[in-house]
C-alpha positions in Angstrom: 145.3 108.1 184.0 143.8 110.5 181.6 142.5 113.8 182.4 140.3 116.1 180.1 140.2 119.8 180.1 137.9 121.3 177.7 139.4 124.9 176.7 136.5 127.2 174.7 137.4 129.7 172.1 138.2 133.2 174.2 139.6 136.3 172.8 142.6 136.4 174.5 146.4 135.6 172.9 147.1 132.8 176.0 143.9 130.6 175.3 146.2 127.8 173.4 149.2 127.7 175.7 149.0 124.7 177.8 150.6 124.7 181.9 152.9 121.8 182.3 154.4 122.1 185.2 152.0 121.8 187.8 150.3 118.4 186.1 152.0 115.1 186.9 153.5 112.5 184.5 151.3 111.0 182.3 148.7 111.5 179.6 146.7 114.9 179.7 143.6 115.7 177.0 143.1 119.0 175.8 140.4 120.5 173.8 141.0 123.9 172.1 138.1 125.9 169.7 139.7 128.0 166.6 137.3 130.3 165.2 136.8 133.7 163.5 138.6 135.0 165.5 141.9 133.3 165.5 140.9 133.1 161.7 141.0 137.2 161.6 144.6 137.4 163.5 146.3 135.6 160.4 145.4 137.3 157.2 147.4 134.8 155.4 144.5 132.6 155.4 142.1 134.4 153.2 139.4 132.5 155.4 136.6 134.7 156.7 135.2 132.5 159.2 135.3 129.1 160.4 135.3 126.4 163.2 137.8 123.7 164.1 138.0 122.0 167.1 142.0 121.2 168.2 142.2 117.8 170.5 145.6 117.7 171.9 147.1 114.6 173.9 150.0 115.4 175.7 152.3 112.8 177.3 154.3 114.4 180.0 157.9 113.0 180.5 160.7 114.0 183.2 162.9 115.4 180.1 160.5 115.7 177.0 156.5 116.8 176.3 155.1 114.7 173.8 152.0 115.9 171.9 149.5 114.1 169.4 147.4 117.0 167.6 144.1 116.7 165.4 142.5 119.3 163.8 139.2 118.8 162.4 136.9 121.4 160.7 136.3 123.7 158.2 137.3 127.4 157.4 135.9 129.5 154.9 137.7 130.2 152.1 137.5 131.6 148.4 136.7 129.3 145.5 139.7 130.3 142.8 137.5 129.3 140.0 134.3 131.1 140.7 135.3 133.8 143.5 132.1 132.4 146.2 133.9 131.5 149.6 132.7 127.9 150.7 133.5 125.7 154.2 136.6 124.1 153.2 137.3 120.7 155.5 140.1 120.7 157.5 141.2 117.0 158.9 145.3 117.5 159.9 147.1 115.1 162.9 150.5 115.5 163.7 153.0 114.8 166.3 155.0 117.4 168.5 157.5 117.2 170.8 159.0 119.7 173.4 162.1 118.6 174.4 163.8 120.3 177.4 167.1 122.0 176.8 169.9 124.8 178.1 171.4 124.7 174.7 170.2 127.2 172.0 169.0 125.6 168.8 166.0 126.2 166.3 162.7 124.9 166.7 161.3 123.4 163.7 157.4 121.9 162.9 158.3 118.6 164.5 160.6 119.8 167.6 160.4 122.7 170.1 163.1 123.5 172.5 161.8 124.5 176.0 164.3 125.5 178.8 164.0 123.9 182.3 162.7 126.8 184.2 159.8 126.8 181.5 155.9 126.1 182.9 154.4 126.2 179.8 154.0 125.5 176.1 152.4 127.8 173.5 150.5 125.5 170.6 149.2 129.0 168.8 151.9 129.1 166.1 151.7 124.7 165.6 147.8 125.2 164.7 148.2 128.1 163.0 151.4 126.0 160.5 149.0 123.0 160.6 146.4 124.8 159.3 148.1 126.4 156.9 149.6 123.4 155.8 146.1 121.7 155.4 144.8 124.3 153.1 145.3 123.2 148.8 147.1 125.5 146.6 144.0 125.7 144.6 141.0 126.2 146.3 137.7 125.0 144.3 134.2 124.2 145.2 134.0 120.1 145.9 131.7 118.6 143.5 128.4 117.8 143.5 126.9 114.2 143.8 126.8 114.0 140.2 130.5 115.1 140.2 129.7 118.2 138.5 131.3 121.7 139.9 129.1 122.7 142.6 130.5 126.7 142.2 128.4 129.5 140.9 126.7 128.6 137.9 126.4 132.3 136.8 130.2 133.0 137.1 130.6 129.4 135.1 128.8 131.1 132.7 130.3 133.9 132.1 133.8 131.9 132.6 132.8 129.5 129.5 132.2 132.8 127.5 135.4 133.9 128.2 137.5 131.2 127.6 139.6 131.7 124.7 139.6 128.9 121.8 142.6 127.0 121.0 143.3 128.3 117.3 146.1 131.5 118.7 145.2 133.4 114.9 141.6 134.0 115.6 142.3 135.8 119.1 142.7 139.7 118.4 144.9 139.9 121.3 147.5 137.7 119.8 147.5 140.0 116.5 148.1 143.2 118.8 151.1 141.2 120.6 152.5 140.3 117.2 152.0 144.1 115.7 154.6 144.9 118.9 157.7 142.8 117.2 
């Protein structure tokens, strides 16, 4: 039996921790909203704004919490070639599981330990990973239809001035470097 509980985007720091222990066995849905402001709690992002919506399907067991997490949306980032922020998709799934235990060990990305007397499970740091995770090392503008950059034209411009040729001799910066020898 599945139950859905839809969970809006609030600005409080409990909004993504889920309450085990009063549902039964079985499969539970969960919706959570990430927006600005989760976006503006981790600077790391260098995203300004942006909307995702997390579904979460958590199969609870006697000993173990198993979760299936999507996260689909966009935040807005910085292009690195022409320094205009654009909505960058976001389309992560993953698995989780919470494993009950007395024993101390290290959670990782995959596996959280939980300890018996625990009534709940806090997903804030797994969405904010996944995200992360989900974001390119370079960050450009997708292309247009005709597969042409879609970034600012005027700081393509002004890029293509820029751009040093390939003959070394001719550049008066490689003269200056080779005065310092």
């Amino acid at each position: 039996m599945h139950h859905f509980f839809y969970l809006p985007e609030l600005k409080t720091d409990n909004q993504y921790i889920i309450a085990f222990k009063g549902l039964s066995e079985g499969s539970h849905d969960f919706v959570f909203n990430v927006g600005k402001s989760f976006i503006d709690d981790y600077e790391f992002f260098e995203a300004r704004d942006g909307h995702l919506e997390v579904k979460v399907n958590m199969i609870k067991e006697a000993t173990l919490l198993s979760f299936t997490i999507s996260i689909r949306g966009f935040i807005e980032v910085q292009c690195d070639r022409c320094l205009d922020f654009f909505p960058l998709e976001i389309d992560y799934y993953g698995n989780l599981c919470a494993k009950f235990s007395e024993a101390a060990g290290e959670s990782d990305i995959e596996m959280i330990l939980l300890k018996p007397e625990d009534s709940e499970v806090d997903l804030r740091q797994y969405i904010f990973d996944s995200i992360g995770l989900s974001i390119p090392c370079r960050k450009v503008h997708p292309p247009d239809s005709n597969g042409e950059p879609s970034c600012n034209r005027e700081m393509l411009a002004r890029l293509n001035e820029l751009l040093v040729s390939g003959d070394n001799n001719k550049n008066p910066m490689w003269d200056k470097l080779k005065d310092l020898k």
